[in-house]
C-alpha positions in Angstrom: 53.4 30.3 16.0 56.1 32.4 17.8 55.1 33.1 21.3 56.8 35.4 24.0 55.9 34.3 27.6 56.9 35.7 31.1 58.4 33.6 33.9 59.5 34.4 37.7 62.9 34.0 38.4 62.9 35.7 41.9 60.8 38.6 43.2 63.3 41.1 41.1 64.2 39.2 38.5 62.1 38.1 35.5 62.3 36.7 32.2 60.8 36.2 28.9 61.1 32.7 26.7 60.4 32.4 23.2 58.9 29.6 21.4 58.2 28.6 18.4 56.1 25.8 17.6 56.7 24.6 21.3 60.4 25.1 20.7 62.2 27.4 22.8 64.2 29.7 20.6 65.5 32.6 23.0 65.4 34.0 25.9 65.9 37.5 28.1 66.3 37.7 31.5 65.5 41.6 33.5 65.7 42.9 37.0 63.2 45.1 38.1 64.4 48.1 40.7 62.1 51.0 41.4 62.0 53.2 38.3 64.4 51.2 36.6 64.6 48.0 34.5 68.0 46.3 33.1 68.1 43.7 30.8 70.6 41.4 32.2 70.7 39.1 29.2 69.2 37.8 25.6 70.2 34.5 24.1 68.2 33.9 20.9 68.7 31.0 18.3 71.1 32.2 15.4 71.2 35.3 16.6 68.1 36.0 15.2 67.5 40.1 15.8 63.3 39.6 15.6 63.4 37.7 18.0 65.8 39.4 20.5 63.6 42.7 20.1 60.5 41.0 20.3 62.7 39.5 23.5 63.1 43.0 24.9 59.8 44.5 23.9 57.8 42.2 26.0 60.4 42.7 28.9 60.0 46.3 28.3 56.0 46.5 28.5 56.1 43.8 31.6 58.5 46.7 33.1 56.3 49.8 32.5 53.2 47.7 33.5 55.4 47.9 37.1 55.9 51.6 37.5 59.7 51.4 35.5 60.4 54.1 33.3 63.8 53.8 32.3 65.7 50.8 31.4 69.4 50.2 30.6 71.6 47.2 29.5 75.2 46.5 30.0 77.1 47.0 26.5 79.6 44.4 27.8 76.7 42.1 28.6 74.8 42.3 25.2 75.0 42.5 21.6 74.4 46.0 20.0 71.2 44.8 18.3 68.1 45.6 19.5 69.1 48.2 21.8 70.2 50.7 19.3 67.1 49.5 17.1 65.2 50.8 19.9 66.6 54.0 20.3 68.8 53.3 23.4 72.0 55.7 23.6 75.1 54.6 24.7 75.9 56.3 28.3 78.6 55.4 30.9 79.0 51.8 29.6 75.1 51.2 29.0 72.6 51.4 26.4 69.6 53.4 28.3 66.3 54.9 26.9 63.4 55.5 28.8 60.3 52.5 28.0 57.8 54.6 26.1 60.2 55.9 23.6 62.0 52.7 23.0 58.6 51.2 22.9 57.0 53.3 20.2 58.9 52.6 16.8 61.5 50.4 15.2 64.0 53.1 15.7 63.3 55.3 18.8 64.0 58.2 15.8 60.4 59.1 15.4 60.0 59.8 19.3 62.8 62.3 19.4 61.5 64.4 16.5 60.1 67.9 17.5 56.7 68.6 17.6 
């Protein structure tokens, strides 16, 4: 069974671990400031993409569930995938998107459509 669970780094910094089968097969590390979250780092086993979004999903509801709204990762920090999955946009050197669109599909497209 693939599990995602939360642990304390300092009181600003956070992470999630994956684990499969008590195996741990990635990992993503946040900072929380304010409004804002940032993804600071995802390592995953293989590279696996389903588990790097599942990575950032959980860091992005732990966020929200503590008054952040937006969140952004550094594009030389990461890998492209899951940001632009989510819906992130490339700006000034980041991938940004604020939580509940990023959190609401596979893409991010859906959110953005008119009503």
């Amino acid at each position: 069974m693939l599990e995602f669970k939360p642990f304390d780094i300092d009181s600003k910094t956070y992470g999630y671990r994956a684990e499969e089968n008590g195996e741990k097969i990635g990992e993503c590390i946040f900072s929380l400031g304010g409004t804002y979250a940032e993804i600071l780092s995802i390592k995953t086993r293989n590279s696996d993409r389903l588990v790097a979004e599942g990575l950032v999903r959980s860091a992005l509801n732990f966020a929200a569930n503590r008054s952040a709204y937006m969140a952004r990762a550094d594009i030389g920090k990461v890998e492209k995938e899951p940001f632009i999955t989510l819906g992130f946009e490339e700006k000034n050197g980041f991938y940004e998107s604020d939580i509940p669109s990023a959190l609401t599909g596979s893409c991010g497209h859906c959110s953005k459509l008119p009503l």
